[in-house]
C-alpha positions as CSV (number, residue, x, y, z in Angstrom):
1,X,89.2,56.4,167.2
2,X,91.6,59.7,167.4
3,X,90.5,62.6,165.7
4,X,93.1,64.6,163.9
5,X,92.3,67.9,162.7
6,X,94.8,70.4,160.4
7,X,95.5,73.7,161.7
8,X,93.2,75.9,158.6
9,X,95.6,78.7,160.0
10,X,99.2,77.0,159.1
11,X,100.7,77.0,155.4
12,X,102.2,78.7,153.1
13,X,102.1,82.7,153.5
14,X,101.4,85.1,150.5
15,X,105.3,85.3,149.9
16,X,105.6,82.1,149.3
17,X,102.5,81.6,147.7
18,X,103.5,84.3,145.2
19,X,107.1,82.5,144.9
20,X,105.4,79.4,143.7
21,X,102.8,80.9,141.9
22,X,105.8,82.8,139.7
23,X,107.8,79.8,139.5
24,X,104.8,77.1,138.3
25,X,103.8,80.3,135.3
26,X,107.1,80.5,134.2
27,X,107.5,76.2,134.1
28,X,104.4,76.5,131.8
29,X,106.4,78.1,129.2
30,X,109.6,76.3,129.5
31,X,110.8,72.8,130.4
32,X,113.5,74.4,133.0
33,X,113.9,77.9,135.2
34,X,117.3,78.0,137.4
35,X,116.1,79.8,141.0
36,X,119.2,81.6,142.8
37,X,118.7,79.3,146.2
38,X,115.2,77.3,147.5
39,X,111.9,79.4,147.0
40,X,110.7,77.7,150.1
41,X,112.5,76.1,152.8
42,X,110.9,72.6,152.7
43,X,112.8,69.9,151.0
44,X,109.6,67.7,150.2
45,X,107.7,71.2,148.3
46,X,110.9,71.9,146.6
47,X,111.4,68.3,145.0
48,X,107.8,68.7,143.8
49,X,109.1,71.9,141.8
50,X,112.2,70.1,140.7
51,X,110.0,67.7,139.2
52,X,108.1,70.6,137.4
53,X,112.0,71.4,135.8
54,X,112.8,74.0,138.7
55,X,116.9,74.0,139.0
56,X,118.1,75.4,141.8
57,X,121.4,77.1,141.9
58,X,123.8,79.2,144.4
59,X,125.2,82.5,143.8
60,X,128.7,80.5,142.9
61,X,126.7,79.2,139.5
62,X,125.0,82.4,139.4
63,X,128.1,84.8,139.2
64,X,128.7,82.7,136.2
65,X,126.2,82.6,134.4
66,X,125.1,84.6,131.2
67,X,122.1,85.6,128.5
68,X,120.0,83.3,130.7
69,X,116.3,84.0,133.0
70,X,116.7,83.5,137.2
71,X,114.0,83.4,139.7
72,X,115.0,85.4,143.0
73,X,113.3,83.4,145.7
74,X,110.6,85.5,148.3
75,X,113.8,85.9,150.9
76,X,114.9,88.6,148.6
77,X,119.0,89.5,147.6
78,X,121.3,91.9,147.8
79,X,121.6,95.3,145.3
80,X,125.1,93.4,143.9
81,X,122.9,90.5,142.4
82,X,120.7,92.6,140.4
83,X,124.1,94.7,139.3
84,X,125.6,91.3,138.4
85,X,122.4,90.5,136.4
86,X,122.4,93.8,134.3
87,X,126.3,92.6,133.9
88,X,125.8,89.3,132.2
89,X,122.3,90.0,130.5
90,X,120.5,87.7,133.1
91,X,116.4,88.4,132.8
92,X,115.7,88.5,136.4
93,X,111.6,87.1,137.6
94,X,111.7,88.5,140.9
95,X,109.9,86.6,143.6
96,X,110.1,88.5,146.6
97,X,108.0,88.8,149.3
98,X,106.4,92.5,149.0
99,X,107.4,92.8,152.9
100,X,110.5,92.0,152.4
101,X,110.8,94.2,149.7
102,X,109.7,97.3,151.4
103,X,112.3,96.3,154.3
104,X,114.9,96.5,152.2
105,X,113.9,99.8,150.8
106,X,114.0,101.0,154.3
107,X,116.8,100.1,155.4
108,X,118.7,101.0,152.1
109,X,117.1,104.6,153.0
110,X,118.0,104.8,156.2
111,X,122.2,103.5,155.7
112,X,121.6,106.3,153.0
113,X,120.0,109.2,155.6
114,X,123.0,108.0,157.9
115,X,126.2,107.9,155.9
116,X,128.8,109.5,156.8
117,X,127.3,109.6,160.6
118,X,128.1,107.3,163.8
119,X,124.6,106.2,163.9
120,X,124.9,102.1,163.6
121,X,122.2,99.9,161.7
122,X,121.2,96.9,163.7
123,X,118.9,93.8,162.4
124,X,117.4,91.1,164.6
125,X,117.5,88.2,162.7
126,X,119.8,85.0,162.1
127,X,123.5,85.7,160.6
128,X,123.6,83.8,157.3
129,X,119.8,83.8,156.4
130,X,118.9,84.8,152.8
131,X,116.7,87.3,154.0
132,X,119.0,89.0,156.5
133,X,121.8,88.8,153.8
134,X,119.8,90.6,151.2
135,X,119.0,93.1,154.1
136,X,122.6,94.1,155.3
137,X,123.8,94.1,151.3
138,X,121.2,97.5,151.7
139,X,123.8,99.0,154.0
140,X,126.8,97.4,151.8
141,X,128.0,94.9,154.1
142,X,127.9,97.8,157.4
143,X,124.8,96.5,159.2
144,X,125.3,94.8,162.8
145,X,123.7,91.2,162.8
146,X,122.2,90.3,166.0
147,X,120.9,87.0,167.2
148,X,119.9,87.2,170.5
149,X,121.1,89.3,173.6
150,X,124.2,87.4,173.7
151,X,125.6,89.4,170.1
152,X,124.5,93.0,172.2
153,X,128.2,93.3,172.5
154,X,128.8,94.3,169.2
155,X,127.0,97.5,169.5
156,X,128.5,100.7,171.1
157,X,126.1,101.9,173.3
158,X,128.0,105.7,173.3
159,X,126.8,105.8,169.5
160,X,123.3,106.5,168.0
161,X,121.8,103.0,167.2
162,X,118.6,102.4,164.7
163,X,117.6,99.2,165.0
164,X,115.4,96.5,162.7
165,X,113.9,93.4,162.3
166,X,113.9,89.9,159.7
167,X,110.4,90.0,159.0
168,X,110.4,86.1,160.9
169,X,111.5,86.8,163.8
170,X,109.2,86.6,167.3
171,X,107.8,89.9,168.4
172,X,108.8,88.9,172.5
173,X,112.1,88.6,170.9
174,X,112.3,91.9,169.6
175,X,110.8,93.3,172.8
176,X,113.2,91.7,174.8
177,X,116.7,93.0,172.4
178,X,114.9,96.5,172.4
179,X,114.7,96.7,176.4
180,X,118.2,95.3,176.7
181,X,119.4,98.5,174.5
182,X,117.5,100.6,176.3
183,X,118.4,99.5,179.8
184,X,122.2,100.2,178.2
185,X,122.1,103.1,176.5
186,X,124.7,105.6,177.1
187,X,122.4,109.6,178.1
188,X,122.1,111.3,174.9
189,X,122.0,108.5,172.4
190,X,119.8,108.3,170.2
191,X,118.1,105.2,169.7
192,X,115.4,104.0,167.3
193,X,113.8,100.5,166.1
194,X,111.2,99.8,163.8
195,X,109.0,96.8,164.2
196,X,109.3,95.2,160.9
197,X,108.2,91.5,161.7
198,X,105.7,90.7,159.4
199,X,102.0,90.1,160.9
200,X,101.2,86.9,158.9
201,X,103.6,85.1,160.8
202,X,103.7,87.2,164.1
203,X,99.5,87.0,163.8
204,X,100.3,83.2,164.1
205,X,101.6,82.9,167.1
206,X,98.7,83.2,169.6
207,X,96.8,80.7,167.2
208,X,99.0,78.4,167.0
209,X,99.4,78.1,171.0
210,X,95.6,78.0,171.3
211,X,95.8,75.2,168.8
212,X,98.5,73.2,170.5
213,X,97.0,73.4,173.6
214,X,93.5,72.0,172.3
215,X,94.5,68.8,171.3
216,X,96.5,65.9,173.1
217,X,99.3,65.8,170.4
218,X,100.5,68.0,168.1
219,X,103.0,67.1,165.2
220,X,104.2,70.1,163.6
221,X,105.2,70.0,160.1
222,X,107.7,71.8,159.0
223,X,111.7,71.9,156.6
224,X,114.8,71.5,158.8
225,X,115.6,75.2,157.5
226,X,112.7,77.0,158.4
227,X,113.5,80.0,160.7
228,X,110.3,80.6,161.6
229,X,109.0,76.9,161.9
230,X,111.6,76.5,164.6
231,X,110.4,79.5,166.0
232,X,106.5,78.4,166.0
233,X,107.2,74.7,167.4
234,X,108.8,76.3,170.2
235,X,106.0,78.4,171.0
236,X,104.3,74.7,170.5
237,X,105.9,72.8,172.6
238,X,105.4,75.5,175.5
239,X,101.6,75.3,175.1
240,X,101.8,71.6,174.9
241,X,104.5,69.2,176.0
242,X,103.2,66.5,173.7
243,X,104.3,68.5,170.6
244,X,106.9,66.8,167.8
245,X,108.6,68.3,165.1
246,X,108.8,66.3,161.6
247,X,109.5,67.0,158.4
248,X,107.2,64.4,156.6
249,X,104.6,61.8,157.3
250,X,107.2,58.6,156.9
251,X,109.1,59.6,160.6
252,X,105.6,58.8,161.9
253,X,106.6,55.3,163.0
254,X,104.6,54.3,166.0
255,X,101.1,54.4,167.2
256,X,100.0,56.3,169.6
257,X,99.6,55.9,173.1
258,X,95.9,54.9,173.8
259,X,95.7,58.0,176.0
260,X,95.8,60.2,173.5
261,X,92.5,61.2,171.5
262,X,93.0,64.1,169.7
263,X,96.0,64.6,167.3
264,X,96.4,68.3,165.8
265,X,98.8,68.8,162.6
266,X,100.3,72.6,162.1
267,X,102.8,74.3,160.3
268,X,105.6,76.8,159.3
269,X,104.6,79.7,156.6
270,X,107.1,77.2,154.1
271,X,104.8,74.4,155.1
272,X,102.7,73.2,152.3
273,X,98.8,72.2,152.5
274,X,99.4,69.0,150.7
275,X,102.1,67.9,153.2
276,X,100.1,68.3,156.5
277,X,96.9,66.0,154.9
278,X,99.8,63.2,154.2
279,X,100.7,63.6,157.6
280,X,97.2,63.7,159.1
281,X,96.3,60.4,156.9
282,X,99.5,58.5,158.2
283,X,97.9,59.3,161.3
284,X,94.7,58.0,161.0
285,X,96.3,54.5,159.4
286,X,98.5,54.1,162.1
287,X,96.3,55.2,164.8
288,X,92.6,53.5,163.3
289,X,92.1,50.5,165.5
């Protein structure tokens, strides 16, 4: 018999806890809410809300829209959304993350402390992300996006360089892009960074690799579009070969091997609780002769 246990650390975080929260107390008092993009990126958690009459919309429908109520998701937006809003008399229940929210404020303080100077803002994260595009719209569109080492070439290392984080993002990976720019910096730059990765997911790291490497399989549970569920199964699959990364408990097709006698079941911060028991039942079916 395989014994399949569900990581008590993986699940939603309190961003997207509060996200949900928000959206379920507003859907108690009307049949519908629009949300400007997915409170949560999991597909299976946001069908559950669409059942509940959440409509989800882009900022196309958005910059269209008047006399009306929009949830801003726990990724946070940009300061021309909430001008837009004020515009067209759009009631805005704002869902984001606290962390995220004091980021923002930080970063709009420092492109504000800096105008006018050479000093270039830099955030680690990934281009196109709703949380790194409400970040640069802090600095108006003038923030340098950086991946990973490869994008370093964007930066002038004969200018002063202050540099952030997405609050997602691995803290090795911010190690590593703050040596590089150290180890390149031209004498008499100044350079700062600011750890701003949030500890609710960094905190998870070291777990979650103790946890992978306690059991025989792992199958981590987590939406296609999580940034930081790609993130976490790679630290996975590093502690344990035998790790798989699905989405829900139906790409569970096959038994098995007899070798294998503990199954563990983790998640991404977007991952819901409900989604990794369906997962840990399939398992036990499939697995209970």
């Amino acid at each position: 018999m395989i014994k399949v246990t569900i990581d008590s650390g993986s699940g939603f975080c309190f961003g997207v806890v509060n996200a949900i929260e928000s959206a379920e107390r507003e859907l108690n008092d009307a049949s519908e809410l629009l949300a400007l993009g997915d409170l949560v990126h999991n597909n299976l958690e946001m069908e559950r809300l669409k059942s509940l009459g959440l409509k989800t919309i882009e900022h196309i429908d958005f910059s269209n829209l008047k006399d009306c109520t929009v949830m801003l998701r726990a990724h946070g937006e940009p300061p021309s959304t909430y001008l837009l809003a004020q515009q067209n008399n759009i009631k805005i229940v704002d869902a984001t993350c606290p962390v995220v929210l004091k980021l923002q404020r930080r970063i709009h303080q420092c492109y504000q402390d800096t105008k006018g100077k050479k000093t270039q803002l830099v955030i680690y994260g990934k281009k196109g992300h709703a949380e790194v595009n409400g970040l640069v719209g802090q600095t108006y569109g003038s923030a340098i996006v950086i991946e990973s080492p490869e994008d370093l070439g964007q930066i002038d290392f004969k200018e002063d360089i202050t540099l952030f984080s997405q609050t997602t993002k691995s803290l090795d990976g911010f190690g590593q892009i703050v040596e590089i720019i150290n180890s390149r910096i031209q004498p008499g730059v100044q350079f700062k960074y600011y750890d701003t990765i949030c500890r609710q997911v960094a905190n998870r790291l070291p777990n979650i690799k103790q946890f992978a490497s306690n059991h025989d399989w792992i199958y981590f549970v987590a939406g296609e579009k999580s940034s930081n569920g790609k993130m976490l199964f790679e630290e996975c699959k590093k502690a344990n070969p035998h790790s798989v990364f699905i989405t829900q408990a139906s790409e569970i097709v096959t038994p098995l091997p007899p070798e294998i006698h503990t199954v563990g079941v983790c998640g991404a911060t977007s991952t819901p609780k409900w989604l990794m028991k369906e997962v840990a039942e399939k398992v036990k079916t499939m697995n209970a002769s």
